[in-house]
C-alpha positions in Angstrom: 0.0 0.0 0.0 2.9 2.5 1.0 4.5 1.5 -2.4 1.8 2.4 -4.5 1.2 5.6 -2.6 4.8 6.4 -3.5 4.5 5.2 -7.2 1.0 8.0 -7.2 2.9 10.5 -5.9 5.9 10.6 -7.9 3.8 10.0 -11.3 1.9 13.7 -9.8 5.6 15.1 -9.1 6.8 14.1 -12.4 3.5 15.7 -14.0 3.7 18.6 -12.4 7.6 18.9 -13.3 7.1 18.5 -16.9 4.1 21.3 -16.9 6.0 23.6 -15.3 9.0 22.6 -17.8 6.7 23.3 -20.8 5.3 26.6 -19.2 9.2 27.8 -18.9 10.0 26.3 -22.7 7.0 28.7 -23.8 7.7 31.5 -22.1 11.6 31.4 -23.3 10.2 31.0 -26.4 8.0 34.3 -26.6 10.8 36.2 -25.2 13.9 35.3 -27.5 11.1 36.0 -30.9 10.0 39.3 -29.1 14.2 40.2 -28.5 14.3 38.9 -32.2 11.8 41.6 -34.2 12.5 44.5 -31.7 16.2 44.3 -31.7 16.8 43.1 -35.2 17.4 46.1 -37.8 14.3 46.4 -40.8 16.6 45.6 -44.4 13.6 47.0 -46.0 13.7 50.6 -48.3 10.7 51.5 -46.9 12.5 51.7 -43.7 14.6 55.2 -44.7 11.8 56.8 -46.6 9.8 56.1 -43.4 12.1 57.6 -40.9 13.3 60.5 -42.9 10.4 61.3 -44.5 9.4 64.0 -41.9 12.7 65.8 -42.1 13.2 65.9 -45.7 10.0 67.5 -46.3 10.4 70.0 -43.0 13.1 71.4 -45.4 12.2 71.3 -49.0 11.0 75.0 -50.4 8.4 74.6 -53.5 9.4 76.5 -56.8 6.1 77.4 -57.7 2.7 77.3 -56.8 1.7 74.6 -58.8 1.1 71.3 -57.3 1.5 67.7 -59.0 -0.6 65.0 -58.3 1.2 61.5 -59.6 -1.5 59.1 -60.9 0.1 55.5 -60.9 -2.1 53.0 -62.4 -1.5 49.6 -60.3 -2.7 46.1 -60.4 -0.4 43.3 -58.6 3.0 45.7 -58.6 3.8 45.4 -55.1 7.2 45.2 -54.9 7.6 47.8 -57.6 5.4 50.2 -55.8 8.2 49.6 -52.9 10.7 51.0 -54.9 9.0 53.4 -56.8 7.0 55.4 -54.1 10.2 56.4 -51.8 12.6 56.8 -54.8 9.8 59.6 -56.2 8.7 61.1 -53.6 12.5 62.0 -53.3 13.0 62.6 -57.2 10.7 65.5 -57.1 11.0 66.5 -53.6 15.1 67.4 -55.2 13.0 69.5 -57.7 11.5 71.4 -55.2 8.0 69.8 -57.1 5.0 70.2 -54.3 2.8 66.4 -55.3 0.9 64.0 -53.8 1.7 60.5 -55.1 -2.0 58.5 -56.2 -2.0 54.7 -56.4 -4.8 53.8 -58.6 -5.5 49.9 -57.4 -8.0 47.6 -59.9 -9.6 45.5 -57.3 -12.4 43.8 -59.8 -11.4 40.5 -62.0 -11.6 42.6 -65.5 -8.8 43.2 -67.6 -6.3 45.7 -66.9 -8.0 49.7 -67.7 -5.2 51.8 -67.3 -7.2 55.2 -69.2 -9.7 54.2 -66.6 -8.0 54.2 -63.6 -5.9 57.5 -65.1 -9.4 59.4 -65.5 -10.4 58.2 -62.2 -7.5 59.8 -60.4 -7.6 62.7 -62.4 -11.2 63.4 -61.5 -10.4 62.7 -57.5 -7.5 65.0 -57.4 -8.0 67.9 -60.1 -9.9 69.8 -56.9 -6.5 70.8 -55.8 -3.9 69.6 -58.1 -3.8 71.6 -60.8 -1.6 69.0 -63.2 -1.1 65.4 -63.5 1.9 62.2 -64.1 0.5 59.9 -66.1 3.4 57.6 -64.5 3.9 54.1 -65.1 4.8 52.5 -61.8 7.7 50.0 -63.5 9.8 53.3 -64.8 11.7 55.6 -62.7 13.7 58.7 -63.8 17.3 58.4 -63.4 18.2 61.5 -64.7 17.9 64.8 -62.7 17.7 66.8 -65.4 14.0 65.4 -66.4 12.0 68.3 -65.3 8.3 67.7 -63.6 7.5 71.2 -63.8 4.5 72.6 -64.8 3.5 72.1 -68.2 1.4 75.3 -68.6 1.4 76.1 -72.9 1.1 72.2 -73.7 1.6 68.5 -72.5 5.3 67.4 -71.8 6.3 63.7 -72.3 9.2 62.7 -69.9 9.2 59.6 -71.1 10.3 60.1 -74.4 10.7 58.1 -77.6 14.5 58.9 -77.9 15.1 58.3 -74.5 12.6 55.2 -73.5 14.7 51.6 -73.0 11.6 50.2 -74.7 9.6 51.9 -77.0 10.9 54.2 -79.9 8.4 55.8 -82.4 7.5 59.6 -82.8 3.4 59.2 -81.5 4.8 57.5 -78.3 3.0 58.9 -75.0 3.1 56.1 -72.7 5.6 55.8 -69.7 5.4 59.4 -68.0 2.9 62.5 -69.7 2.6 65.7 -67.6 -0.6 67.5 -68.6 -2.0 70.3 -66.9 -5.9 70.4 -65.5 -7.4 72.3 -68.4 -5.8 70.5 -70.8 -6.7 66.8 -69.8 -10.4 68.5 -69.8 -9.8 70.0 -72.8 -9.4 66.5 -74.7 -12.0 65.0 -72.2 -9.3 62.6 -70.5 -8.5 59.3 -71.9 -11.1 56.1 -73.9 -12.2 54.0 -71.2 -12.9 51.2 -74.1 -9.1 50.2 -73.8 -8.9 46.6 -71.7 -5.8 44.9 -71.5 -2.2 46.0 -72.3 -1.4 49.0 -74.8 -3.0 51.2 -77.5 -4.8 53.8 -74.8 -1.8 56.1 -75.0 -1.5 56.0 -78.9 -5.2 57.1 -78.8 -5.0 59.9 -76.5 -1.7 61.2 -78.7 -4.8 61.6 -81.1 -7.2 63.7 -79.0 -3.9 65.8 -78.1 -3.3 66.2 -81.9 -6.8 66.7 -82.6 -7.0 69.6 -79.8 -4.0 71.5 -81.3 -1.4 70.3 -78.3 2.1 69.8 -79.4 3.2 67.3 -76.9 7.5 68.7 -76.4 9.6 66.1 -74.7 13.0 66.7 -72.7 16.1 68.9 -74.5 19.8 68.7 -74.2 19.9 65.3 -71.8 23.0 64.4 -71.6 21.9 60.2 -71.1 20.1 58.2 -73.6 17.8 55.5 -73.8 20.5 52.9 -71.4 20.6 55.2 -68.5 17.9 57.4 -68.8 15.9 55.6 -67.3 15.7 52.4 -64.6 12.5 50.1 -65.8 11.8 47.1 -63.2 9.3 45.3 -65.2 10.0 41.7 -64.4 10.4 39.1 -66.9 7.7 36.7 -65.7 4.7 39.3 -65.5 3.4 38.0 -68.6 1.5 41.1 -70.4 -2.6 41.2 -71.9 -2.0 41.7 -74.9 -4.7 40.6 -76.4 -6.6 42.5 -78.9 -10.8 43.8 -79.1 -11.2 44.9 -82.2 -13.8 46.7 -81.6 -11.4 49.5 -79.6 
């Protein structure tokens, strides 16, 4: 009887030992991840253009009274939206260029309207910005000498033909367009009949044309189309390029 009282209570003491062994486990456990993401330095861009964000802009001094607002048409561009929101936001902030950046998100499961999205922004920010980028969000500006300025006697295309890694023919729009308020209003904005990949900045070259507005494009730059730009338009993002031919 005495031995099987002994036997009970060392199978409780045993019990008891390896609960209070698991409880210790855990808690070491919680503490070493906590010490882990507190302690451990973000590698992330986002990082810098979080923490100086507030200082850079405490000293930039706007050149003129004009204000840009960047529309950025984006479906599944995450990563390049990393990389493109910091490095613009200091781009023009060098410019002394007073914007707002837009992202301009497709959430429904139809193909890709980039006018769309473009017209939508246009119409949510031309209430206090009183010019636009038409900015792809895959191309950024290496060049300071690309000026964002305000394009007050007719559109400007940064992203031009002679300069463009890509794409090199004289009624090329696409890539980065500044046009100012009255203008885009002028033309009545961009088709909205454009799904899928292309052709929606060839046909707004037309309503520019057709509204007498020479589109001028960047002078005297010094780079050309290798190092004019940086485009981070992955390999494997396959493109829609398939056709309606009734747009």
């Amino acid at each position: 009887m005495i031995m099987l009282q002994n036997h009970s209570r060392l199978r409780t003491y045993f019990t008891q030992f390896l609960i209070f062994l698991i409880i210790v486990l855990f808690i070491l456990t919680i503490a070493l991840t906590f010490n882990s993401l507190t302690l451990e330095p973000c590698s992330c861009p986002i990082q810098h253009y979080v923490e100086n964000k507030a200082e850079t802009e405490k000293n930039v001094v706007y050149s003129s009274p004009h204000k840009l607002a960047v529309l950025v048409p984006f479906r599944d561009r995450f990563d390049e939206l990393l990389q493109f929101v910091p490095y613009m936001h200091n781009f023009l902030n060098k410019q002394h260029i007073n914007h707002n950046i837009f992202v301009l998100n497709q959430v429904d499961p139809f193909r890709f309207n980039r006018a769309s999205l473009i017209n939508v922004g246009y119409l949510y920010a031309s209430s206090t910005h009183d010019y636009i980028a038409m900015h792809d969000v895959d191309l950024l500006p290496l060049n300071d000498e690309l000026s964002y300025e305000y394009p007050k006697k007719r559109p400007h295309h940064i992203a031009a033909p002679h300069l463009h890694p890509r794409y090199n023919y004289s009624k090329f729009v696409g890539g980065i367009l500044l046009v100012n308020r009255d203008h885009f209003k002028t033309v009545n904005g961009m088709s909205n009949k454009y799904w899928g990949w292309g052709l929606e900045d060839d046909e707004f070259y037309v309503r520019l044309r057709e509204a007498n507005l020479e589109v001028t494009r960047p002078v005297n730059i010094k780079t050309d189309r290798t190092n004019t730009f940086r485009h981070i338009h992955e390999s494997h993002r396959k493109r829609d390029t398939v056709k309606c031919y009734d747009q």
